[in-house]
C-alpha positions as CSV (number, residue, x, y, z in Angstrom):
1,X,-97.4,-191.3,-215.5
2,X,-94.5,-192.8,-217.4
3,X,-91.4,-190.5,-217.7
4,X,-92.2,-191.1,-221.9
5,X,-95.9,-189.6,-221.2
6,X,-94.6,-186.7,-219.4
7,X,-91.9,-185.7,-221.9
8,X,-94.7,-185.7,-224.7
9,X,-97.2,-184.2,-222.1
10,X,-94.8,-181.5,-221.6
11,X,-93.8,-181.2,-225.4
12,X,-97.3,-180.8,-226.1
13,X,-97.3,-178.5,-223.7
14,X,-94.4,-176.1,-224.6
15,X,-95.7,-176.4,-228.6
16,X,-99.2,-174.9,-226.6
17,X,-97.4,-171.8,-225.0
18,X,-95.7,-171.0,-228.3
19,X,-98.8,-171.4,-230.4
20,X,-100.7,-168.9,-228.3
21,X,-97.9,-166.4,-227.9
22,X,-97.8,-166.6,-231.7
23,X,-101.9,-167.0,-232.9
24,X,-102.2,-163.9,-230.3
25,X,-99.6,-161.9,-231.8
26,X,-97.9,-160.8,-228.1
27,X,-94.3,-159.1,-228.0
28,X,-92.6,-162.6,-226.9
29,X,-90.1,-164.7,-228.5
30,X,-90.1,-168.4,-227.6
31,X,-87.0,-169.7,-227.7
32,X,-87.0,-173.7,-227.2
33,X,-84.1,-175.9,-226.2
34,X,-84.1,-179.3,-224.7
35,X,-86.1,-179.2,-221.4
36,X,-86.7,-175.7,-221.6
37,X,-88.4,-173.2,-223.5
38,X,-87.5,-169.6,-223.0
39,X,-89.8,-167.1,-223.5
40,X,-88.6,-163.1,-224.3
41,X,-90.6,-160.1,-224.0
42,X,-89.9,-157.3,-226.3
43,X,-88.0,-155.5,-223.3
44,X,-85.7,-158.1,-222.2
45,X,-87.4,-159.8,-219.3
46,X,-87.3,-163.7,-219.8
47,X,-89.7,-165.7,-218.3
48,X,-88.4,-169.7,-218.3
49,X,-90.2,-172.7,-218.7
50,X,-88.7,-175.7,-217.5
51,X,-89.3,-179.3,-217.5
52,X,-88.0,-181.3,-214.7
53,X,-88.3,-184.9,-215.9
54,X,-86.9,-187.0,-212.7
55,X,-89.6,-185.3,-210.5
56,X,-91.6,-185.1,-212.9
57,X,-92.5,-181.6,-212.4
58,X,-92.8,-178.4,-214.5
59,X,-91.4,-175.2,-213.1
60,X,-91.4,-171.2,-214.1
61,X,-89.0,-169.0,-213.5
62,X,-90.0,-165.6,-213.9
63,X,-89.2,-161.7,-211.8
64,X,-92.0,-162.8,-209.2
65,X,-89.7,-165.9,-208.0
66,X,-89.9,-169.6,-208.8
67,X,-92.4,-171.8,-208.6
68,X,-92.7,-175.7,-209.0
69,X,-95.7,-177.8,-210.7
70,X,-96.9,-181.2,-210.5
71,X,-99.8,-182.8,-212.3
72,X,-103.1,-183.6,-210.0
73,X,-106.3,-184.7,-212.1
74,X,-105.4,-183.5,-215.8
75,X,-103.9,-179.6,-214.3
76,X,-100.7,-178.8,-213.0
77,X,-100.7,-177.3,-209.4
78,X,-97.7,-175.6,-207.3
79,X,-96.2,-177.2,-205.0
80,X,-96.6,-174.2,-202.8
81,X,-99.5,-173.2,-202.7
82,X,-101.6,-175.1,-205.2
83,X,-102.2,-172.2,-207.9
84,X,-102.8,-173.7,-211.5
85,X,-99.9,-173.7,-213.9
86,X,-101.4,-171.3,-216.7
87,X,-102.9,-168.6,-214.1
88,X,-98.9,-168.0,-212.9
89,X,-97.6,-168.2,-216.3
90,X,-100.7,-165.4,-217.5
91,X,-99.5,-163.0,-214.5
92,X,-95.7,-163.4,-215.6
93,X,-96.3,-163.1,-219.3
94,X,-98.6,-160.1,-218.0
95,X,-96.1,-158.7,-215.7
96,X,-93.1,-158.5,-218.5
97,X,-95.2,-156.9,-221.4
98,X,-97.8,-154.7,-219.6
99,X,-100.6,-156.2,-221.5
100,X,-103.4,-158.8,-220.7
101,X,-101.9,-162.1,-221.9
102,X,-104.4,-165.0,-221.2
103,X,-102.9,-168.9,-222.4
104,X,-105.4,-171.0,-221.8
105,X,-104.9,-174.9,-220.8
106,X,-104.7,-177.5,-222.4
């Protein structure tokens, strides 16, 4: 993938997150800037979405630790131990509100 797909890939996919969170009407506030897009539960925890464009990776930064993405076959997989990008993001998002939150892919 070019580093001009990625960007948009990831774009596309940050606008996803934020549409959910919002459509859904969970307790977060996405805050987007450059490369990363923040997102703030109601009670302060921050869960950070970042793009990583010379590696192309995505990562997440949440309480649980820090994990890094790369694309295989249309889904993005850790690099540690091969989980799918949304499934961490759900248990984070989860994790800092206390509710079911369920983002689906793309």
């Amino acid at each position: 993938m070019t580093e001009s797909e990625f960007i948009r890939l990831s774009e596309a996919l940050f606008q996803h997150i934020e549409d959910q969170i919002d459509e859904n009407g969970w307790d977060f506030d996405c805050l987007p800037s450059g490369n990363v897009l923040a997102i703030e539960a109601g009670n302060g925890t921050q869960i950070i979405v970042n793009r990583h464009t010379p590696n192309q990776e995505l990562w997440i930064a949440a309480k649980s630790g820090g994990y890094h993405f790369i694309e295989e076959n249309g889904t993005w997989r850790s690099t540690r131990d091969g989980s799918e990008f949304f499934a961490v993001l759900n248990t984070a998002l989860s994790e800092a509100t206390g509710e079911t939150v369920t983002i689906s892919g793309l």
